[in-house]
PDB file of N, CA, C and O in Angstrom:
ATOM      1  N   UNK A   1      88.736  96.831 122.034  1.00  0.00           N
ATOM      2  CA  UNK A   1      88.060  95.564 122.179  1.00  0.00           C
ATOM      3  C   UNK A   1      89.086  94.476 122.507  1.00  0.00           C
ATOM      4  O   UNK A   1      90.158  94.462 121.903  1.00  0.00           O
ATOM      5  N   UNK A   2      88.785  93.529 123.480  1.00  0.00           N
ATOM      6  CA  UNK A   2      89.396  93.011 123.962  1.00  0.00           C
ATOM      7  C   UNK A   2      89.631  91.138 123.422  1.00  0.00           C
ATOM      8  O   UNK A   2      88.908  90.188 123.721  1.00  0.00           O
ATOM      9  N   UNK A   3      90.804  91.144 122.623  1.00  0.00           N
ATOM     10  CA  UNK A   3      91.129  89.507 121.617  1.00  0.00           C
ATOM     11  C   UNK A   3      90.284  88.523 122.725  1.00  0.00           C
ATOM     12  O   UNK A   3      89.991  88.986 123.827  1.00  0.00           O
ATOM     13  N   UNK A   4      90.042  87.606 122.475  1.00  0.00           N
ATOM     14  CA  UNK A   4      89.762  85.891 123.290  1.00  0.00           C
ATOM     15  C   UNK A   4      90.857  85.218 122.940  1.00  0.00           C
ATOM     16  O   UNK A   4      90.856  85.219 121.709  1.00  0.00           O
ATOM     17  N   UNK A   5      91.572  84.779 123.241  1.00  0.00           N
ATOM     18  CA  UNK A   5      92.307  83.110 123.361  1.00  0.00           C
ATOM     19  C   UNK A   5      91.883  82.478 123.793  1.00  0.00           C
ATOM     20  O   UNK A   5      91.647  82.116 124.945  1.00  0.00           O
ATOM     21  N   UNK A   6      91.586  82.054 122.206  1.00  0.00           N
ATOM     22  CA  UNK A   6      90.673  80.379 122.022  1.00  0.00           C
ATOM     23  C   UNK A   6      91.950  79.361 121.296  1.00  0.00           C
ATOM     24  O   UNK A   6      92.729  79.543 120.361  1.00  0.00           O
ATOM     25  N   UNK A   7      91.769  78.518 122.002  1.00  0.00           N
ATOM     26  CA  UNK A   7      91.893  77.193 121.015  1.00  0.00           C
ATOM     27  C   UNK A   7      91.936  77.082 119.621  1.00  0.00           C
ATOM     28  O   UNK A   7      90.902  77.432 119.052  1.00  0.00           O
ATOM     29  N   UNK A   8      93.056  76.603 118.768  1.00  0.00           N
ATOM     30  CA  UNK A   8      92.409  76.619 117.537  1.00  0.00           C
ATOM     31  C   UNK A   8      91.412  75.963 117.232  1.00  0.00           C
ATOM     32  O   UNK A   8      90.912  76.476 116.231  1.00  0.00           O
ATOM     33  N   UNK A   9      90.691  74.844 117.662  1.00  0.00           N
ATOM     34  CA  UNK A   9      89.328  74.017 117.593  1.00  0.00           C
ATOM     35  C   UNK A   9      88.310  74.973 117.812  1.00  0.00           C
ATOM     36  O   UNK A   9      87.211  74.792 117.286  1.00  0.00           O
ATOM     37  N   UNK A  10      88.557  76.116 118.623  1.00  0.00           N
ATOM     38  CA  UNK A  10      87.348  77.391 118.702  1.00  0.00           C
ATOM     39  C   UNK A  10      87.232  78.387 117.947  1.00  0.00           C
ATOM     40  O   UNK A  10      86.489  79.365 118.030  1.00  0.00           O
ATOM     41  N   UNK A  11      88.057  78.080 117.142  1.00  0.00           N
ATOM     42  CA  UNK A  11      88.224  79.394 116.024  1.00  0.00           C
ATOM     43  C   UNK A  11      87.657  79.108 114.791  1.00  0.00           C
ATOM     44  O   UNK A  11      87.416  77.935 114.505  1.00  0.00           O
ATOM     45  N   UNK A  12      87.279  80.486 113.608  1.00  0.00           N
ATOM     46  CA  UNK A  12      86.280  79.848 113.035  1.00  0.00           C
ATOM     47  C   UNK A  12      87.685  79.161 111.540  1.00  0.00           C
ATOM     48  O   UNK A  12      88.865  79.505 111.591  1.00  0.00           O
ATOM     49  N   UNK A  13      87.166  78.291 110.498  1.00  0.00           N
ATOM     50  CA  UNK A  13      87.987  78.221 109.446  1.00  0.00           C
ATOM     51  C   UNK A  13      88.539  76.972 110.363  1.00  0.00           C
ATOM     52  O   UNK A  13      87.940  76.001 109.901  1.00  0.00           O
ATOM     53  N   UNK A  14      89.309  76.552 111.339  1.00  0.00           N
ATOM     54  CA  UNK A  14      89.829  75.927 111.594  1.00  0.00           C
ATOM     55  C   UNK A  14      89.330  74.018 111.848  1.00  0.00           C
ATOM     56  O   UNK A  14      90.139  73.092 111.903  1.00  0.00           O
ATOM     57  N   UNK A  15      88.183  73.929 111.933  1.00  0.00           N
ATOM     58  CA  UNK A  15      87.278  73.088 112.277  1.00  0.00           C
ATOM     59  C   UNK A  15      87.269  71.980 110.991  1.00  0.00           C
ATOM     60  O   UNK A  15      86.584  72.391 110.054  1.00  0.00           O
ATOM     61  N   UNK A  16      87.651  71.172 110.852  1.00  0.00           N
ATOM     62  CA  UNK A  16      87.171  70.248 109.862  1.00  0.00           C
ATOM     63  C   UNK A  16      86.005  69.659 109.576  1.00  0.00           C
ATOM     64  O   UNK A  16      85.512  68.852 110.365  1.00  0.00           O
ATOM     65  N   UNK A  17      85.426  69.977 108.439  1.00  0.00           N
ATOM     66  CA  UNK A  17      83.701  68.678 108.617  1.00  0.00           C
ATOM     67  C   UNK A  17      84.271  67.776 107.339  1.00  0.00           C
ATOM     68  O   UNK A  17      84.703  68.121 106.239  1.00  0.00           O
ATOM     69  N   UNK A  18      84.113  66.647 107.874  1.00  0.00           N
ATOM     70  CA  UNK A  18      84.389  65.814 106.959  1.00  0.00           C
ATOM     71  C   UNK A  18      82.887  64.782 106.375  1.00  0.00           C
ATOM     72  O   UNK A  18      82.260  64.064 107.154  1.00  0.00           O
ATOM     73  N   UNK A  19      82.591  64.906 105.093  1.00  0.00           N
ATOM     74  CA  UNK A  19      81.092  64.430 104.851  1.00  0.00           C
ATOM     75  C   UNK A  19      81.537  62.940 104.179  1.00  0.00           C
ATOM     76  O   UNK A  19      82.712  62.627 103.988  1.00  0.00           O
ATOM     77  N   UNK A  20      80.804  62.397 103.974  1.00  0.00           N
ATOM     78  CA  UNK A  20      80.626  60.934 103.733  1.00  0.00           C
ATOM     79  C   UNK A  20      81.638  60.610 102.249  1.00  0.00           C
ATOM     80  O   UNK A  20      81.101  60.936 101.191  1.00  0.00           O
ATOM     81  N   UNK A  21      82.610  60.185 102.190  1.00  0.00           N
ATOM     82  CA  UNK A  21      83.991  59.711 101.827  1.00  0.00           C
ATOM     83  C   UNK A  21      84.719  60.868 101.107  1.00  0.00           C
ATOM     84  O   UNK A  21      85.021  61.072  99.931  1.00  0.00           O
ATOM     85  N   UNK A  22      84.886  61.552 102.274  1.00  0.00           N
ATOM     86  CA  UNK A  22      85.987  62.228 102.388  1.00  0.00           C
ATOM     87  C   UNK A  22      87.052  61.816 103.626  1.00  0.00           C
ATOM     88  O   UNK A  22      86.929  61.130 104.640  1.00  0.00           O
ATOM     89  N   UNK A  23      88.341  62.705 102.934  1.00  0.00           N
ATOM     90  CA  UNK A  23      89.710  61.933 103.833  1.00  0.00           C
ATOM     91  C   UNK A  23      90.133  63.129 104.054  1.00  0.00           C
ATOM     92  O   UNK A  23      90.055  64.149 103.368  1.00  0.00           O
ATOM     93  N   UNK A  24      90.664  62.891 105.236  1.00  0.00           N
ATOM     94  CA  UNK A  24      91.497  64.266 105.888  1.00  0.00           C
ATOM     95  C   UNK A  24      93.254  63.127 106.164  1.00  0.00           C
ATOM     96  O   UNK A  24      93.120  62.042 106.730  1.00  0.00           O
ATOM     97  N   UNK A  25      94.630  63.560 105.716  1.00  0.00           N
ATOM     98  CA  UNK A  25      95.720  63.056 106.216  1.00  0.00           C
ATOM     99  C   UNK A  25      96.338  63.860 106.774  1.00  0.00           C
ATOM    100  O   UNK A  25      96.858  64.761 106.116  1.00  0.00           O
ATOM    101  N   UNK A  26      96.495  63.801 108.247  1.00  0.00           N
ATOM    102  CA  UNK A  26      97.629  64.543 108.954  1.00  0.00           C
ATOM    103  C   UNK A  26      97.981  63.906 110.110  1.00  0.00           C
ATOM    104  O   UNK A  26      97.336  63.019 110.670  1.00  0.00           O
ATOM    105  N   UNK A  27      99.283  64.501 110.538  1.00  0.00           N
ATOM    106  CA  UNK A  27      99.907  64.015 111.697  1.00  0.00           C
ATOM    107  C   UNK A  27      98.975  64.417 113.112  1.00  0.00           C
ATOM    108  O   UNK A  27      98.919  65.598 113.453  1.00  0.00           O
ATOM    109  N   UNK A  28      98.348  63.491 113.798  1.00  0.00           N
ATOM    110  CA  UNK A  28      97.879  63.956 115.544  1.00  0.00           C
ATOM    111  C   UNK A  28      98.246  64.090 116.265  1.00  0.00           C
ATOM    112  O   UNK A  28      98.681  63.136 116.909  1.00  0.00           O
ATOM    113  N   UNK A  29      98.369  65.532 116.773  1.00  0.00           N
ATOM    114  CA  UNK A  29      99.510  66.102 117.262  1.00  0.00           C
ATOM    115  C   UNK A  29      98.854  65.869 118.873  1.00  0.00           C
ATOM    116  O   UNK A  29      99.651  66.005 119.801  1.00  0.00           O
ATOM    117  N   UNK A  30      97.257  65.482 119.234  1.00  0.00           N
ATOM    118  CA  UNK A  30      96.873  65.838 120.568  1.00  0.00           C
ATOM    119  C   UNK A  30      95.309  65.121 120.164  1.00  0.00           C
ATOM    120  O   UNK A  30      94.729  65.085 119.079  1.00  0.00           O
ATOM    121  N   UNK A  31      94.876  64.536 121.623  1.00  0.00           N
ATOM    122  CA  UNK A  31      93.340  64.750 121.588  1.00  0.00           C
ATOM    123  C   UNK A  31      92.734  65.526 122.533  1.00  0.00           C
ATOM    124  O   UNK A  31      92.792  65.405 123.757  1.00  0.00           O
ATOM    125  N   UNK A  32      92.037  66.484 121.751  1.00  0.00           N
ATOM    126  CA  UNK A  32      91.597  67.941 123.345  1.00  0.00           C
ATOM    127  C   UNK A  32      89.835  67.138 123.447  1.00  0.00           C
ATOM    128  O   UNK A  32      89.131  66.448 122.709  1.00  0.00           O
ATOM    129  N   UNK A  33      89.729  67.788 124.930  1.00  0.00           N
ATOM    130  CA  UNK A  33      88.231  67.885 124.852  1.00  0.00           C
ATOM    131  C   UNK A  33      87.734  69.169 125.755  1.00  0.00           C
ATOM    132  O   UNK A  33      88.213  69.671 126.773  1.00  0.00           O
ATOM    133  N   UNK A  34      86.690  69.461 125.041  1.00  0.00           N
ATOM    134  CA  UNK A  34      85.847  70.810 125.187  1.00  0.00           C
ATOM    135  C   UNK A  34      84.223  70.521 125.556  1.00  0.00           C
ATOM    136  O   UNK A  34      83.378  70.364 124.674  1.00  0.00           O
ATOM    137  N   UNK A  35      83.941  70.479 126.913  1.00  0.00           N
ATOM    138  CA  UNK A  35      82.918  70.160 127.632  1.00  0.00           C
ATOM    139  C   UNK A  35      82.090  68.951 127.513  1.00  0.00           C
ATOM    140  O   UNK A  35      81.869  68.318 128.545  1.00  0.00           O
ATOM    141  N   UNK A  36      81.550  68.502 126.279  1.00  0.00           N
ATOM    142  CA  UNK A  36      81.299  67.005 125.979  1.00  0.00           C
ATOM    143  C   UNK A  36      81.537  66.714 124.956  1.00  0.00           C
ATOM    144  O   UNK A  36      80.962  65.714 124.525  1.00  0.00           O
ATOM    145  N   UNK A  37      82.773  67.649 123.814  1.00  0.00           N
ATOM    146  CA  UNK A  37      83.053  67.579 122.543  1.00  0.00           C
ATOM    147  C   UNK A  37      84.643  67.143 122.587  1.00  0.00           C
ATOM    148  O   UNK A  37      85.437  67.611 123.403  1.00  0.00           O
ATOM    149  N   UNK A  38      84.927  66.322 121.734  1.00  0.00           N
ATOM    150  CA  UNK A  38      86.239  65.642 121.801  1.00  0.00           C
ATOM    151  C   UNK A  38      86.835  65.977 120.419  1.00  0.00           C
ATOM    152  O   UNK A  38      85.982  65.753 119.560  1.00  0.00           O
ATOM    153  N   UNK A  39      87.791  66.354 119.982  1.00  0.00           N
ATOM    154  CA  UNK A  39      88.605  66.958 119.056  1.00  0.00           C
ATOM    155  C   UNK A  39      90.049  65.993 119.033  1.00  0.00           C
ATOM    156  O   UNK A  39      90.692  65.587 120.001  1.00  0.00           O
ATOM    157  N   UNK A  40      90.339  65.759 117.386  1.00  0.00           N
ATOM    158  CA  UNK A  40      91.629  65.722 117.199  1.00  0.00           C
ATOM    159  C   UNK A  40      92.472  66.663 116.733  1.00  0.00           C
ATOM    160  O   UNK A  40      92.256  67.138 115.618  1.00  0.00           O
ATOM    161  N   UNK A  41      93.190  66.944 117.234  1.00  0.00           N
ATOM    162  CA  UNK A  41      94.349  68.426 116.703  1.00  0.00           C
ATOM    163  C   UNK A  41      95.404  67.964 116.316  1.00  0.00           C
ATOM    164  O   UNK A  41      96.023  67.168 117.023  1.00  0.00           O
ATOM    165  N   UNK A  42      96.032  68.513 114.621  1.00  0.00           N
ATOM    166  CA  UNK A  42      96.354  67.911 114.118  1.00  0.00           C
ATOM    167  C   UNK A  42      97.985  68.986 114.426  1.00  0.00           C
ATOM    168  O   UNK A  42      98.114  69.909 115.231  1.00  0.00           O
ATOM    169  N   UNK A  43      99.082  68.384 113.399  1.00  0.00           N
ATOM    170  CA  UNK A  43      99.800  69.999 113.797  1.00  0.00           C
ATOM    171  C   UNK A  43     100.205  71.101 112.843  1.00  0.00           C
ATOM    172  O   UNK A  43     101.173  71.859 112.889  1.00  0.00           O
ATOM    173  N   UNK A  44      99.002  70.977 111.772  1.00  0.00           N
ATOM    174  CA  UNK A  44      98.728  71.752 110.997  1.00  0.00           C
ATOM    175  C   UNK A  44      98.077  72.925 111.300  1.00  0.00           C
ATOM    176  O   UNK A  44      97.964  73.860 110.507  1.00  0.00           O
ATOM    177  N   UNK A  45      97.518  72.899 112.755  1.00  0.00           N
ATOM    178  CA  UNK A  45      96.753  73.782 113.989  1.00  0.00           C
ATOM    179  C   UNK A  45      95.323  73.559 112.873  1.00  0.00           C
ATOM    180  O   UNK A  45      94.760  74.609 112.563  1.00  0.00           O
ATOM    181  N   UNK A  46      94.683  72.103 112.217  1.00  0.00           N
ATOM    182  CA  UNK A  46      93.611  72.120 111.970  1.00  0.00           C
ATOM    183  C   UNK A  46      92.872  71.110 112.977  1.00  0.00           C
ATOM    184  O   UNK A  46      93.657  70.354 113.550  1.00  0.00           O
ATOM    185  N   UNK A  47      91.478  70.943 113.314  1.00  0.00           N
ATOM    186  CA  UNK A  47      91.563  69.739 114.250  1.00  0.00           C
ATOM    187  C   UNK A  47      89.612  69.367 113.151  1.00  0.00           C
ATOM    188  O   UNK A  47      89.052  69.834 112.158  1.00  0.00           O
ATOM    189  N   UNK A  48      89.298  68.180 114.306  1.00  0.00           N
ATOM    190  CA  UNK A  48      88.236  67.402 113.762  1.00  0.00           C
ATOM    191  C   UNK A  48      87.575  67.062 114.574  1.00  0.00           C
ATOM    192  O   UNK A  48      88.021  65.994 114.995  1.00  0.00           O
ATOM    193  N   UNK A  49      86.315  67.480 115.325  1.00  0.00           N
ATOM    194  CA  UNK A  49      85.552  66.682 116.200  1.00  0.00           C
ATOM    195  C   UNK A  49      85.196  65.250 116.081  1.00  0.00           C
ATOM    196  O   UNK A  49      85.159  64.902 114.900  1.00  0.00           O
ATOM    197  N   UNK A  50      84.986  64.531 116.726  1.00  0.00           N
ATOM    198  CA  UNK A  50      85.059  62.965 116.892  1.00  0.00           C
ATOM    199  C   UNK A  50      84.484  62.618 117.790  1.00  0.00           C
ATOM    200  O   UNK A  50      84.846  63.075 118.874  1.00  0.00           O
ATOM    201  N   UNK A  51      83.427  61.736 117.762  1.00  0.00           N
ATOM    202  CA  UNK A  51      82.895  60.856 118.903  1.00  0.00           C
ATOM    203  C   UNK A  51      83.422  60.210 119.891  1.00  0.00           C
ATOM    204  O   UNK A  51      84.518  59.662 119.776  1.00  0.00           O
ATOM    205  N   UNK A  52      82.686  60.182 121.048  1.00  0.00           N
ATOM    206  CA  UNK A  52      84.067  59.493 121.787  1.00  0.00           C
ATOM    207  C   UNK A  52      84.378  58.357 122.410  1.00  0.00           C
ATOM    208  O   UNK A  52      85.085  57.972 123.341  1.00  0.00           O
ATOM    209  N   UNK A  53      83.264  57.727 121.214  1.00  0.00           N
ATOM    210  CA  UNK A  53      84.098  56.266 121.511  1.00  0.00           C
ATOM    211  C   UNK A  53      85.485  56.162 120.438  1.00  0.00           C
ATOM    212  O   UNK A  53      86.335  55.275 120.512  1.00  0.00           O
ATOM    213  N   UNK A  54      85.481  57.417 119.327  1.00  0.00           N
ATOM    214  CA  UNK A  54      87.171  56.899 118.725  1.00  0.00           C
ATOM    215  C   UNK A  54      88.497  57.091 119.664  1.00  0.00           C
ATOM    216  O   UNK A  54      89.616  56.633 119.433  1.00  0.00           O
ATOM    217  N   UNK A  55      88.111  57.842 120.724  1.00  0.00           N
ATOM    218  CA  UNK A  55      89.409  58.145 121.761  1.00  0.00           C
ATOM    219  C   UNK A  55      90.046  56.753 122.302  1.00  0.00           C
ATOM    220  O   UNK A  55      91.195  56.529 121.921  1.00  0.00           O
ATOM    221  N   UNK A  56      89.625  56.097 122.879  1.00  0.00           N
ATOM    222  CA  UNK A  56      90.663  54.558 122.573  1.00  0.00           C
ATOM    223  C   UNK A  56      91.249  54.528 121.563  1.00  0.00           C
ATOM    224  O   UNK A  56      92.468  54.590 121.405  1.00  0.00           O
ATOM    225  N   UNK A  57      90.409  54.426 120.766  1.00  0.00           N
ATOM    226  CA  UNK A  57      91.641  53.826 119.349  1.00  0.00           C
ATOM    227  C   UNK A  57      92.707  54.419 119.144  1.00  0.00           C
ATOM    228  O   UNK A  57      93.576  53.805 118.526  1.00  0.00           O
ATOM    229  N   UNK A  58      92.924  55.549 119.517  1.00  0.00           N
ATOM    230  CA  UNK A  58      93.652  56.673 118.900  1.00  0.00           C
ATOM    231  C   UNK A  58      94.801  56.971 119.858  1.00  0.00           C
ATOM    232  O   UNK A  58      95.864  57.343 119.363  1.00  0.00           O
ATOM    233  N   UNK A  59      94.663  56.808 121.562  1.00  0.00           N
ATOM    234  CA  UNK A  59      95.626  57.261 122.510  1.00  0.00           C
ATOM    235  C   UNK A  59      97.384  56.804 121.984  1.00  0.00           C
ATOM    236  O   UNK A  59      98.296  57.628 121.909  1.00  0.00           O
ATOM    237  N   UNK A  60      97.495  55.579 121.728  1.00  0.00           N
ATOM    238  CA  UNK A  60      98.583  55.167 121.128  1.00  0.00           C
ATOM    239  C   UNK A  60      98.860  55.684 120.028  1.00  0.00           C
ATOM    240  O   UNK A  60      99.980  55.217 119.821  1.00  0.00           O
ATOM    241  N   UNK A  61      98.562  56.481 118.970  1.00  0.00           N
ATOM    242  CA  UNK A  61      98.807  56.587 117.737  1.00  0.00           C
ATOM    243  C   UNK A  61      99.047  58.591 117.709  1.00  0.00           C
ATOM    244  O   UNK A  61      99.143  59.368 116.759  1.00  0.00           O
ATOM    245  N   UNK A  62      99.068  58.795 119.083  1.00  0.00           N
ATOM    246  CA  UNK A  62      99.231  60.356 119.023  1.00  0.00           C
ATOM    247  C   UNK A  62     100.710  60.721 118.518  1.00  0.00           C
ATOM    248  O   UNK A  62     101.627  60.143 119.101  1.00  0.00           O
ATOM    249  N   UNK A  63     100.907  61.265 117.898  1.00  0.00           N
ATOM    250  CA  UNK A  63     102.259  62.074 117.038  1.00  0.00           C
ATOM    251  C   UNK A  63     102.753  60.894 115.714  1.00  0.00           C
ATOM    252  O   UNK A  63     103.889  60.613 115.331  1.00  0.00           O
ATOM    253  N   UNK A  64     101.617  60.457 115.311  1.00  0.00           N
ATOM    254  CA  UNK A  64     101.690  59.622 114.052  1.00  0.00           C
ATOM    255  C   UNK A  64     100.827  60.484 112.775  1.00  0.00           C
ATOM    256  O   UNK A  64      99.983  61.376 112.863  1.00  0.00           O
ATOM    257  N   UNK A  65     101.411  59.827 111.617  1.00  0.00           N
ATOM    258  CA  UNK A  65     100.477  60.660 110.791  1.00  0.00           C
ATOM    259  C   UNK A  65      99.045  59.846 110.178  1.00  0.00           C
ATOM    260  O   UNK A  65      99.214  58.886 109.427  1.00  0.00           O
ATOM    261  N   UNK A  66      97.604  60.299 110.551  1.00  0.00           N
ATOM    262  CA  UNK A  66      97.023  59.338 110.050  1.00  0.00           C
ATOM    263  C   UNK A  66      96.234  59.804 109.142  1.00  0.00           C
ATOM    264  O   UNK A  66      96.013  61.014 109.110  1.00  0.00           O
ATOM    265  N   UNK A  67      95.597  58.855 108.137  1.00  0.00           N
ATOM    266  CA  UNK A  67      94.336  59.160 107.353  1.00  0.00           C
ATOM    267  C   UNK A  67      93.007  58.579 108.229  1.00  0.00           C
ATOM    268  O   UNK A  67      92.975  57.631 109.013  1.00  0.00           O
ATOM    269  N   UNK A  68      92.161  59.292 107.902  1.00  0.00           N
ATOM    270  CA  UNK A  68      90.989  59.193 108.809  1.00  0.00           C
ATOM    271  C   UNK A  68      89.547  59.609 106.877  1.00  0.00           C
ATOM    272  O   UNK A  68      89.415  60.591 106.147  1.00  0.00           O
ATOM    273  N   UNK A  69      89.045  58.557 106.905  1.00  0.00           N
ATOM    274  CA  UNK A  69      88.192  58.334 106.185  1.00  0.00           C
ATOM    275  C   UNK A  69      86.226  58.542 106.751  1.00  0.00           C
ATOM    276  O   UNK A  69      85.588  57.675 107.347  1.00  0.00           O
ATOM    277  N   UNK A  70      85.801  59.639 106.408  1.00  0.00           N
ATOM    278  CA  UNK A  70      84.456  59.617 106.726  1.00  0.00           C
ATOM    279  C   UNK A  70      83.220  59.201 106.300  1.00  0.00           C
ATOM    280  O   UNK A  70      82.704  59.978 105.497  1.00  0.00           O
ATOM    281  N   UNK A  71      82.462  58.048 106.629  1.00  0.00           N
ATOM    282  CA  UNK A  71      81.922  57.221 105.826  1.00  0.00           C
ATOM    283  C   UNK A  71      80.244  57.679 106.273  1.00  0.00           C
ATOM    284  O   UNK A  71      79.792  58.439 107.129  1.00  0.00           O
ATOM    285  N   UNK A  72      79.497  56.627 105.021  1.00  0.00           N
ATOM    286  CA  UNK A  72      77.947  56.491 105.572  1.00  0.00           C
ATOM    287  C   UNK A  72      77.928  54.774 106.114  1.00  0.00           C
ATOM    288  O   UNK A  72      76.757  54.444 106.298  1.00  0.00           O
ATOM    289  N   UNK A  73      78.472  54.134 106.279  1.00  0.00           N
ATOM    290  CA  UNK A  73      78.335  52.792 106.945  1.00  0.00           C
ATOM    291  C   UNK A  73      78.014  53.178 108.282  1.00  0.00           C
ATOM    292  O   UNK A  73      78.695  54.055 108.814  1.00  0.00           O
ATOM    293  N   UNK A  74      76.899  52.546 109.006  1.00  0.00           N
ATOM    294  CA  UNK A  74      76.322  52.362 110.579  1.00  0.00           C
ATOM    295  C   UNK A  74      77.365  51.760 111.032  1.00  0.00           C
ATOM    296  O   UNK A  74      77.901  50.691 110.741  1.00  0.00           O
ATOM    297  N   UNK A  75      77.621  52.678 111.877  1.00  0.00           N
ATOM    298  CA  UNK A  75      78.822  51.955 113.025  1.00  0.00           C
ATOM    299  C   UNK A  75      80.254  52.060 112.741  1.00  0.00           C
ATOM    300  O   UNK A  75      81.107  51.846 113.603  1.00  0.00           O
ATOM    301  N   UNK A  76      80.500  52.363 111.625  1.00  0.00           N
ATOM    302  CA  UNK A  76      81.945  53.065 111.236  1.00  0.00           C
ATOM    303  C   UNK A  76      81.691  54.340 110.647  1.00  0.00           C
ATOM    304  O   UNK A  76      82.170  54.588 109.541  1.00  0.00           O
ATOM    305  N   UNK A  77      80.966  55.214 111.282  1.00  0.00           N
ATOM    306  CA  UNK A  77      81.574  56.607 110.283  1.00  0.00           C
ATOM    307  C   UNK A  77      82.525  57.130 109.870  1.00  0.00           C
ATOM    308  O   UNK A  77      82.567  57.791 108.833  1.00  0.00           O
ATOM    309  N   UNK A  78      83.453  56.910 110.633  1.00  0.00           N
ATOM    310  CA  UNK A  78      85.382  57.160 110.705  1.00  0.00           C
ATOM    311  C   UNK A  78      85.665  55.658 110.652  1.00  0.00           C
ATOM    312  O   UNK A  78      85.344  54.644 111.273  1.00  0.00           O
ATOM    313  N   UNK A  79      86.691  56.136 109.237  1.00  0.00           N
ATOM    314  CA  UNK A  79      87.945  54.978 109.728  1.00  0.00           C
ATOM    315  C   UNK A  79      89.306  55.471 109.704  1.00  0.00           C
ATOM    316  O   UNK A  79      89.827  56.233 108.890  1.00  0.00           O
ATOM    317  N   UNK A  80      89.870  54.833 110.878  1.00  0.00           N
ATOM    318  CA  UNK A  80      91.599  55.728 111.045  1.00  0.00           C
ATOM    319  C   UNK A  80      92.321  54.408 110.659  1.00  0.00           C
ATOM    320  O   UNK A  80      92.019  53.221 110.785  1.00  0.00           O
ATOM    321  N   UNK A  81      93.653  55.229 110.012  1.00  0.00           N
ATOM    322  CA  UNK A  81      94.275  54.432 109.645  1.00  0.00           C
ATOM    323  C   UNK A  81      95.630  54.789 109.496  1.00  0.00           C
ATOM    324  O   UNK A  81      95.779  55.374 108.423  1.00  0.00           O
ATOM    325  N   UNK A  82      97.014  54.641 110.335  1.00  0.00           N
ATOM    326  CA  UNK A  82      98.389  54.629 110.410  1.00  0.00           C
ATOM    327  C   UNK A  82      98.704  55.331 108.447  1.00  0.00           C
ATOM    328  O   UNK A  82      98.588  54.548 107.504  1.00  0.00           O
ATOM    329  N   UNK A  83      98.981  56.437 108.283  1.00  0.00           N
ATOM    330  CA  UNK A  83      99.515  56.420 106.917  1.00  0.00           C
ATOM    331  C   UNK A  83     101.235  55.398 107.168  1.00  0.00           C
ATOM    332  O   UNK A  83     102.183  55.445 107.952  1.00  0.00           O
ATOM    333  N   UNK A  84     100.751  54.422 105.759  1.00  0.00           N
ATOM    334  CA  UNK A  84     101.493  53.816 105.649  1.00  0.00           C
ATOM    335  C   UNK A  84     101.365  51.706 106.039  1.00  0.00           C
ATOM    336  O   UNK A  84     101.791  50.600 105.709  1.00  0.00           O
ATOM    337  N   UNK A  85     100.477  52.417 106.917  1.00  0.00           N
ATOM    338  CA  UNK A  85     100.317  51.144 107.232  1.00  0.00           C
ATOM    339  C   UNK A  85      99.447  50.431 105.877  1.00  0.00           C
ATOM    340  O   UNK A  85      98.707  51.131 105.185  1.00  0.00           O
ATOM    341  N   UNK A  86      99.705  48.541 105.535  1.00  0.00           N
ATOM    342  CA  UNK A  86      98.947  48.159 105.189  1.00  0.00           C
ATOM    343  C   UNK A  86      98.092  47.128 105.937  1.00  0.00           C
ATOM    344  O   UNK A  86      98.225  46.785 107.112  1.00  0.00           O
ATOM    345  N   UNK A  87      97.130  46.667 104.984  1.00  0.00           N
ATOM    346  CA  UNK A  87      96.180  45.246 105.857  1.00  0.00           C
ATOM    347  C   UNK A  87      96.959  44.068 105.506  1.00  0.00           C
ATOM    348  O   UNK A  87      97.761  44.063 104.572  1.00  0.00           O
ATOM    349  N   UNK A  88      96.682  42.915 106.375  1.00  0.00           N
ATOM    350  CA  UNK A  88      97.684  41.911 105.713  1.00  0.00           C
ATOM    351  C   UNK A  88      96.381  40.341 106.170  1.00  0.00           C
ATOM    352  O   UNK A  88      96.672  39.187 105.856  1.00  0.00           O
TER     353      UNK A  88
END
């Protein structure tokens, strides 16, 4: 039988679901996209599907480590955030 090479975002275990305030912290190592699904890959080889209006926010902040917070607020389900950074 013949392996697939997939993506780690296609593999199973690897996929993050993050439910309403939960936090995932890791470094973003990449943003992939997979036909109309947009993924952050982290370089833990775990990644996180994401809507895609967060891909702006995020192009600058690739090989940083961030926390990313999953909420029930309309209109912020995700919030990313620079580990380390504060608000001022």
């Amino acid at each position: 039988m013949k392996k697939e090479n997939k993506a780690l975002w296609q593999q199973p275990g690897w996929l993050l679901i993050l439910h309403a305030w939960e936090e995932y912290i890791g470094t973003l190592a990449d943003i992939a996209e997979n036909d109309d699904q947009r993924y952050f890959a982290f370089e833990d080889g775990k990644a996180l599907r994401i809507p895609a209006e967060y891909i702006d926010d995020v192009k600058e902040i690739k090989n940083t480590k961030i926390a990313i917070l999953a909420t029930d607020i309309p209109g912020k389900e995700l919030l990313i955030k620079k580990v380390g950074e504060t608000d001022e």
